[in-house]
C-alpha positions as CSV (number, residue, x, y, z in Angstrom):
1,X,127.2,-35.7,40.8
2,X,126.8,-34.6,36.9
3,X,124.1,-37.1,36.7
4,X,122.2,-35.3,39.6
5,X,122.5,-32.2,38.3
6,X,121.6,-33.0,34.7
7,X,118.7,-34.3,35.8
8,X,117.4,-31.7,38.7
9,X,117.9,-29.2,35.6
10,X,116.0,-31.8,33.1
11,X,113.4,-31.6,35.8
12,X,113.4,-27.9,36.1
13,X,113.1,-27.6,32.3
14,X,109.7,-29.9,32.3
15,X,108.4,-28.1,35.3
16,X,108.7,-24.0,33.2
17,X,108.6,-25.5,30.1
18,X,106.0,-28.3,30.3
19,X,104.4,-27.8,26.5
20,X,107.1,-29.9,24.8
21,X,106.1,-33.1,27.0
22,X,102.7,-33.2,25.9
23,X,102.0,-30.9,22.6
24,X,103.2,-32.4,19.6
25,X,101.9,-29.9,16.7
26,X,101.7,-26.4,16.5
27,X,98.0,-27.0,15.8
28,X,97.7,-28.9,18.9
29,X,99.2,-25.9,20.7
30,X,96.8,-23.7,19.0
31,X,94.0,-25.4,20.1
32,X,95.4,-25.9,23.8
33,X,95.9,-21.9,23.9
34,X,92.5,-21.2,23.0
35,X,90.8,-23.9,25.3
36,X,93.1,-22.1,28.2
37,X,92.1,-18.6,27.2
38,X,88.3,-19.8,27.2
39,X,89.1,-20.8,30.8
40,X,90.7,-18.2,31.8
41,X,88.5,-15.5,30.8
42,X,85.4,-16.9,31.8
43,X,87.0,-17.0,35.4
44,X,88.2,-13.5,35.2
45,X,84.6,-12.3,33.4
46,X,82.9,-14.2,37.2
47,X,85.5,-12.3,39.4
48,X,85.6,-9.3,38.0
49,X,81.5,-8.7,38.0
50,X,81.8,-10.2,41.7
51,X,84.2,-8.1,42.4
52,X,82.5,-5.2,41.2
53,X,79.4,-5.2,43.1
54,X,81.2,-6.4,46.0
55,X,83.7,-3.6,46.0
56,X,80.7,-0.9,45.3
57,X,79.0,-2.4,48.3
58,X,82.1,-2.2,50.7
59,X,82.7,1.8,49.1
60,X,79.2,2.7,49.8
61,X,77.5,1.1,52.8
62,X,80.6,-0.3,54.7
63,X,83.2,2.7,54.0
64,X,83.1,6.0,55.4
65,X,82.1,8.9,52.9
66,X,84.5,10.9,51.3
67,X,87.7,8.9,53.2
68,X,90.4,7.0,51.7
69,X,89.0,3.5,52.2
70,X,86.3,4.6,50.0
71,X,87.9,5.6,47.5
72,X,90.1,2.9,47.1
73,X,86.8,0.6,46.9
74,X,85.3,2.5,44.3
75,X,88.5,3.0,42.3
76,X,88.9,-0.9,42.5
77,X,85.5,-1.8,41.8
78,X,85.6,0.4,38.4
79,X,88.7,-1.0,37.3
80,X,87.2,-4.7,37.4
81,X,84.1,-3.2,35.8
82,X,86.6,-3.0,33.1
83,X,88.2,-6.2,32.9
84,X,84.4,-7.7,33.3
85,X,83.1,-5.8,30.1
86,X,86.2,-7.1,27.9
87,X,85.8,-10.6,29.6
88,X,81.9,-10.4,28.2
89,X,82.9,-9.0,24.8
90,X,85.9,-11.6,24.0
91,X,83.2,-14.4,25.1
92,X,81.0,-13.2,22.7
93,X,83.4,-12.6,20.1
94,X,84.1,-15.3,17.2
95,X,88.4,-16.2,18.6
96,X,89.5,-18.5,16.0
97,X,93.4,-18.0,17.3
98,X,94.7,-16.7,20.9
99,X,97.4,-13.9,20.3
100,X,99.2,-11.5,22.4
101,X,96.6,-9.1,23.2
102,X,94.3,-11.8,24.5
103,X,97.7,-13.2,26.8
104,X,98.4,-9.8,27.6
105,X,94.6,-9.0,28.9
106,X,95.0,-12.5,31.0
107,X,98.0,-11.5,32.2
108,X,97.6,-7.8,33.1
109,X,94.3,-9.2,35.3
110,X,96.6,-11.3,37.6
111,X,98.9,-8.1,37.6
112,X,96.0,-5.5,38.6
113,X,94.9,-7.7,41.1
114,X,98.8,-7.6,42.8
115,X,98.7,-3.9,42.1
116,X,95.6,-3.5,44.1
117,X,96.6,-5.8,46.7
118,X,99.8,-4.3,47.3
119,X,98.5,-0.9,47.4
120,X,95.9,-1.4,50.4
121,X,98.7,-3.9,52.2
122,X,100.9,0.0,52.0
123,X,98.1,2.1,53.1
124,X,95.9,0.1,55.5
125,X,97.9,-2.8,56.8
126,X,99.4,-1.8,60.5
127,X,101.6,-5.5,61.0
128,X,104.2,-6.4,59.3
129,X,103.4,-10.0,60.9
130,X,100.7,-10.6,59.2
131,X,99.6,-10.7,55.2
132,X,96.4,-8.9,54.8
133,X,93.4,-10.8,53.0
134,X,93.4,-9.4,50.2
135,X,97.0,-9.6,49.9
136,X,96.9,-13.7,50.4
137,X,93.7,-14.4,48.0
138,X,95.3,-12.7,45.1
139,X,98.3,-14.8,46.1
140,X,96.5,-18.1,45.5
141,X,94.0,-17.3,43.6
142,X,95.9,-16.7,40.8
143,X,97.6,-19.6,41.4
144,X,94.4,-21.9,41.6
145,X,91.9,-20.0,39.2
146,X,93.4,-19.2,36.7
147,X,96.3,-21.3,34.1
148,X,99.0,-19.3,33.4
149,X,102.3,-20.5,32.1
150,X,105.4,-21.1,34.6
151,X,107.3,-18.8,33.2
152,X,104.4,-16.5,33.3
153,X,103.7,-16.6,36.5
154,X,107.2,-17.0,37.8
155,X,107.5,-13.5,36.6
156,X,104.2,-12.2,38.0
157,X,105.1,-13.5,41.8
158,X,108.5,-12.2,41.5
159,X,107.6,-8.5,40.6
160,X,105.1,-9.1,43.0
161,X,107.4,-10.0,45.9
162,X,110.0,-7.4,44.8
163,X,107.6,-4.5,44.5
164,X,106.0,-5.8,48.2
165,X,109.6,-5.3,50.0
166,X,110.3,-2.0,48.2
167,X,107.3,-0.3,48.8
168,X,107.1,-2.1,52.8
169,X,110.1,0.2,53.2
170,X,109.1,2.9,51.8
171,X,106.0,3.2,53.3
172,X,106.9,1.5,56.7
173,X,110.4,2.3,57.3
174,X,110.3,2.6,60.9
175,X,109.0,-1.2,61.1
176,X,111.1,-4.4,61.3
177,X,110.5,-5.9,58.0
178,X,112.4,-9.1,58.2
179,X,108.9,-11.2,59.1
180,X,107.3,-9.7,56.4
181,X,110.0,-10.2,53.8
182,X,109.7,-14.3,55.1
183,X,106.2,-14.3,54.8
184,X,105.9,-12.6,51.4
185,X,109.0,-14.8,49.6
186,X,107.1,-18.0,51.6
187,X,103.8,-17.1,50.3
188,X,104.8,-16.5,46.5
189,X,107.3,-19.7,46.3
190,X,104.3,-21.5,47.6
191,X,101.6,-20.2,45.3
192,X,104.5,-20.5,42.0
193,X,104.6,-23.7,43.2
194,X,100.7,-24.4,43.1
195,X,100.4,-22.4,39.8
196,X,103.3,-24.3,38.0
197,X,101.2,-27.7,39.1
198,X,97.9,-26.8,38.3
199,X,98.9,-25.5,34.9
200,X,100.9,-29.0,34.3
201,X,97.4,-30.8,35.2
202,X,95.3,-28.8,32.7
203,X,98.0,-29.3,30.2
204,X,98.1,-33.3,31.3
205,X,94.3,-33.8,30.8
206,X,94.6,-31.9,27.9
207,X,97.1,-33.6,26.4
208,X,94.9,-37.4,27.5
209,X,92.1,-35.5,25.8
210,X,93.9,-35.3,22.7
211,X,95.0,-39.4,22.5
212,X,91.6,-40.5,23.1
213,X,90.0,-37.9,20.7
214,X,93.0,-39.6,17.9
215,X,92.1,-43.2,19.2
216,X,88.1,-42.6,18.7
217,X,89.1,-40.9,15.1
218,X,91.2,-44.1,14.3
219,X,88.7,-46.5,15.7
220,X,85.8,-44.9,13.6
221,X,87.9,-45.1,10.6
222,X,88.6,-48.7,11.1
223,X,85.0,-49.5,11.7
224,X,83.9,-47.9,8.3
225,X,87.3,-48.2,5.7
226,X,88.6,-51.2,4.1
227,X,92.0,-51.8,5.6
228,X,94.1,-52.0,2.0
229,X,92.3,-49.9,-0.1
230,X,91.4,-46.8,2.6
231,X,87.9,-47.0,0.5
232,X,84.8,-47.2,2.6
233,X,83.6,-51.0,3.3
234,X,80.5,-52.7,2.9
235,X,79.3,-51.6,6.4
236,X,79.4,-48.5,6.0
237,X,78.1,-48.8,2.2
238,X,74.9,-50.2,3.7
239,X,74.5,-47.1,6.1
240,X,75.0,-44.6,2.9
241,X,72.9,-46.6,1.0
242,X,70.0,-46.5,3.6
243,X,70.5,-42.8,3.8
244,X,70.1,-42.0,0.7
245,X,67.5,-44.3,0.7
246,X,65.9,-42.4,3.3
247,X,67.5,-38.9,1.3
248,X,65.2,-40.3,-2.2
249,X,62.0,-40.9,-0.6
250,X,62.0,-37.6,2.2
251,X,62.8,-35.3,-1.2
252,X,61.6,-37.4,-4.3
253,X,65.0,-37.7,-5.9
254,X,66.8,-40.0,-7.9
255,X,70.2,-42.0,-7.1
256,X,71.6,-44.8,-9.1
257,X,74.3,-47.3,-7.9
258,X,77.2,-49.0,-10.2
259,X,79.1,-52.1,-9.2
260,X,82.2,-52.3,-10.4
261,X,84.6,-55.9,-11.0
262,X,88.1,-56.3,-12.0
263,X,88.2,-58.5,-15.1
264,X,90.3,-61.9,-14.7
265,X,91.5,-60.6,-11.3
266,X,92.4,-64.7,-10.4
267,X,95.1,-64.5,-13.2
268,X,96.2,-61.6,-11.8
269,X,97.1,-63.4,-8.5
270,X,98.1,-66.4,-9.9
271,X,100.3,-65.2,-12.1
272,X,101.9,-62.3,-10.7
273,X,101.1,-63.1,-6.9
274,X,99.1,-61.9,-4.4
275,X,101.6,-58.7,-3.1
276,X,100.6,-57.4,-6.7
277,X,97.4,-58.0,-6.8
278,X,96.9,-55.6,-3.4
279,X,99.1,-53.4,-5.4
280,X,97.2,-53.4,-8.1
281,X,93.7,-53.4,-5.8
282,X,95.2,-49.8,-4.0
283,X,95.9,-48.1,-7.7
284,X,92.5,-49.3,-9.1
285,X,91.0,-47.7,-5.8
286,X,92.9,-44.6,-6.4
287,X,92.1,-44.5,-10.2
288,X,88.2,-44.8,-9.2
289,X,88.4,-41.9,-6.3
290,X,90.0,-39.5,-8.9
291,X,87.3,-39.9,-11.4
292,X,84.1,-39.5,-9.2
293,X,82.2,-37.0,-8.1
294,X,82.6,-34.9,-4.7
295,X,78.8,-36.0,-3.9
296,X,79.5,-39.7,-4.7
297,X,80.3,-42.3,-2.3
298,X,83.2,-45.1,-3.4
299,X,83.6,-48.8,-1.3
300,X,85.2,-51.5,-1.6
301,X,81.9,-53.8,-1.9
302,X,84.1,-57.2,-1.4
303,X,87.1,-58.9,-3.3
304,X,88.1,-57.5,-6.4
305,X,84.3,-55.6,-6.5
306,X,83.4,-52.2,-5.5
307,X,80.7,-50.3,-5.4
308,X,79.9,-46.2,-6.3
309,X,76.8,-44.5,-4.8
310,X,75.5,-42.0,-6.9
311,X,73.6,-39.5,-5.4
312,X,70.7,-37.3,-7.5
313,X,71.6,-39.5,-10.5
314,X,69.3,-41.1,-13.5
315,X,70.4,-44.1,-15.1
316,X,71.4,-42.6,-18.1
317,X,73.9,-40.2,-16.0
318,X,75.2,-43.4,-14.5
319,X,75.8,-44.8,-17.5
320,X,77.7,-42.0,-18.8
321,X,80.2,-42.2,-15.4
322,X,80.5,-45.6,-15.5
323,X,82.0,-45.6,-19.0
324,X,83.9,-43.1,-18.5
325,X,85.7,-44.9,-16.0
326,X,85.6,-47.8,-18.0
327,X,88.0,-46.0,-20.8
328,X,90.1,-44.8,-18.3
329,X,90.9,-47.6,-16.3
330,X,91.4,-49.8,-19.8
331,X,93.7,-47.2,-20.9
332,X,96.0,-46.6,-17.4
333,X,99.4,-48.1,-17.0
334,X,99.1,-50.4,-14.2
335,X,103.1,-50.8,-14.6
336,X,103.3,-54.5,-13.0
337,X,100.8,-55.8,-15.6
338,X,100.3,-55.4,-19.3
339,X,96.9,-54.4,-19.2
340,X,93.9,-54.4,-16.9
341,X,89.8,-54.1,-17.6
342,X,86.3,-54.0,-15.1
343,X,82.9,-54.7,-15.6
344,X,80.3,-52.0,-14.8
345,X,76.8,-52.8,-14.2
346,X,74.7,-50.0,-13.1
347,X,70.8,-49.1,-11.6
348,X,68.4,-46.3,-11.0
349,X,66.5,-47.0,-7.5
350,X,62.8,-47.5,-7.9
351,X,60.3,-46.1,-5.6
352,X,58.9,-49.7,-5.2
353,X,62.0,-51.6,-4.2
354,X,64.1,-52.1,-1.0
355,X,67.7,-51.7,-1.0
356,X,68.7,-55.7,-1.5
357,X,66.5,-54.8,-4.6
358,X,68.4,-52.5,-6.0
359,X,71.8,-53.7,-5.7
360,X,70.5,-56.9,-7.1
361,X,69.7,-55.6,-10.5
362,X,73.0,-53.1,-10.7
363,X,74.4,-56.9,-9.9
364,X,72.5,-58.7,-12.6
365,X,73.6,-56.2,-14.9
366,X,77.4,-56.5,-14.2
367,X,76.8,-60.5,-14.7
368,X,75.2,-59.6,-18.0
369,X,78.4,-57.6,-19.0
370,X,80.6,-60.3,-17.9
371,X,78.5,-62.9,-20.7
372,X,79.1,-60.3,-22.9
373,X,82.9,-60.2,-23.0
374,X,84.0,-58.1,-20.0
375,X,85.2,-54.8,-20.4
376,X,81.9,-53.0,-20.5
377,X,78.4,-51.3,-19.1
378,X,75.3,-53.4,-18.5
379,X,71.8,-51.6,-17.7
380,X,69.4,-53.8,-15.9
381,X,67.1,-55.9,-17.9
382,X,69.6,-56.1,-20.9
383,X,68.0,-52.6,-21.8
384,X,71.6,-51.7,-23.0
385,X,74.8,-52.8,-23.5
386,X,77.6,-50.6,-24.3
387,X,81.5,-51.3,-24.4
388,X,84.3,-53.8,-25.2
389,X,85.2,-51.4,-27.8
């Protein structure tokens, strides 16, 4: 028996408090409160300018001038003029984050259309049998329409239900009002009911949305980043390349690439093994990303090699970034090893060459500084050597 009850009141939380099932973050939260609100008052911006001309149209050519129908019409349809111009303003306006006046202006809509309801059931409706129209489509429309939380609308229907039975007698005392009573509790548990799922769906696809949005995320970054280092990989190295390739030519700019190789990196894994070698690959990459420029683009080009993009750059400028990276990463600690040096070999794009051109001579040059005892910057064509210092 304490097992059933446990979980009928484990069910009963999910079903008022469904957010904690699918919402992980308070940013996710945030971002499900606005796509609800966006909803939401779109809906109530459509039904409230229907409503409006509608309700004009009833208080003018169906109504009888000057009697109590017709006022009620034109009262109604002014009051929904209302919610329609805030509707339009908050759907024009820049929300970056839902708070309580926008819940509030949701919430009061679903409690002005009881309001009205419940005010023509009182003065027009002559059977307690029967729920008037109006009465029954603010009932589930409110429950279909529009998403509000359980709790919210658990809150709404009761009021609703109370306010019905208290006013019923006050306004139709000399009438049986058991029926009506049935049919009004029947009606809201019903529509609650409908609301509660309804909301739990949204929140649901929502929530789906979200997983396959994070999968796509992690599947792009798999697709373009090297799996130890986090750099980018030599895929997408190639598209960066073509588009600022593309970038060069469109604006007549200039770029320049440097390829980068650990010195002796064999020894490292031999002699140390290959858990500090990946070790020692992931602090290199680290030590590269904190030295470069915002604009320039770092990749693991293959091995122990990588491979630095840099965009509306001359040779010369290169030069001066690769050997700067070149003292530093000679000078760093790598802790597991006693010391550690690279070989730069850098080139400025040419107008007349293709891509495989390019990173040819930046890769010429870095063989060039390897003859010439590691640990230094090549330029193409053995115009310069600089280093091993």
């Amino acid at each position: 028996m304490t097992n059933q009850l446990n979980y009928f009141k484990n069910y009963i939380k999910k079903i008022v408090f469904p957010k904690s099932q699918y919402l992980s973050s308070n940013d996710q939260t945030n971002e499900f409160e606005s796509e609800v609100f966006k909803h939401n008052n779109i809906l109530i911006g459509i039904l409230a300018y229907f409503l409006f001309f509608e309700q004009l149209y009833y208080g003018f050519f169906v109504r009888e001038a000057g009697s109590l129908h017709q006022e009620v019409h034109i009262i109604t349809a002014f009051l929904v003029l209302v919610y329609a111009l805030i509707s339009t303003y908050l759907y024009f306006s820049s929300t970056k984050k839902i708070n309580f006046s926008h819940k509030s202006f949701v919430i009061s809509f679903g409690v002005m259309g009881f309001i009205i309801a419940i005010t023509r059931t009182m003065l027009f409706q002559n059977s307690i049998f029967t729920l008037p129209t109006i009465y029954l489509a603010v009932n589930y429309g409110l429950a279909v329409i529009i998403y509000l939380k359980p709790t919210i609308s658990l809150i709404i229907y009761s009021s609703a239900v109370f306010s019905s039975i208290y006013l019923f007698s006050v306004f139709h005392s000399e009438q049986i009002v058991y029926p009506y009573i049935s049919d009004v509790i029947s009606n809201a548990i019903v529509a609650w009911i409908v609301s509660a799922i309804n909301y739990h769906r949204y929140l649901k696809n929502f929530s789906n949305k979200l997983k396959i949005s994070e999968m796509n995320q992690e599947l792009k970054k798999l697709s373009s980043r090297d799996a130890l280092t986090e750099l980018y990989n030599r895929r997408k190295l190639d598209d960066f390349l073509q588009q600022e390739l593309d970038r060069t030519k469109r604006y007549q700019l200039e770029f320049s690439v440097i390829i980068i190789d650990i010195d002796n990196f064999k020894e490292v894994n031999d002699n140390y093994g290959h858990n500090v070698g990946d070790q020692i690959l992931v602090k290199f990459s680290q030590l590269l990303a904190a030295n470069i420029r915002d604009a320039d683009k770092l990749g693991r080009w293959g091995g122990e090699e990588f491979l630095i993009i840099a965009p509306e750059t001359e040779l010369e400028s290169a030069f001066q970034l690769a050997e700067k990276l070149r003292k530093i990463i000679a000078e760093y600690n790598f802790d597991q090893i006693e010391s550690l040096t690279a070989s730069f070999g850098a080139a400025e794009y040419n107008n007349d060459q293709s891509i495989y051109q390019l990173i040819n001579r930046a890769d010429m040059a870095l063989y060039k500084a390897k003859e010439n005892g590691k640990n230094n910057v090549c330029l193409p064509e053995a115009a310069a050597i600089y280093g091993n210092d």
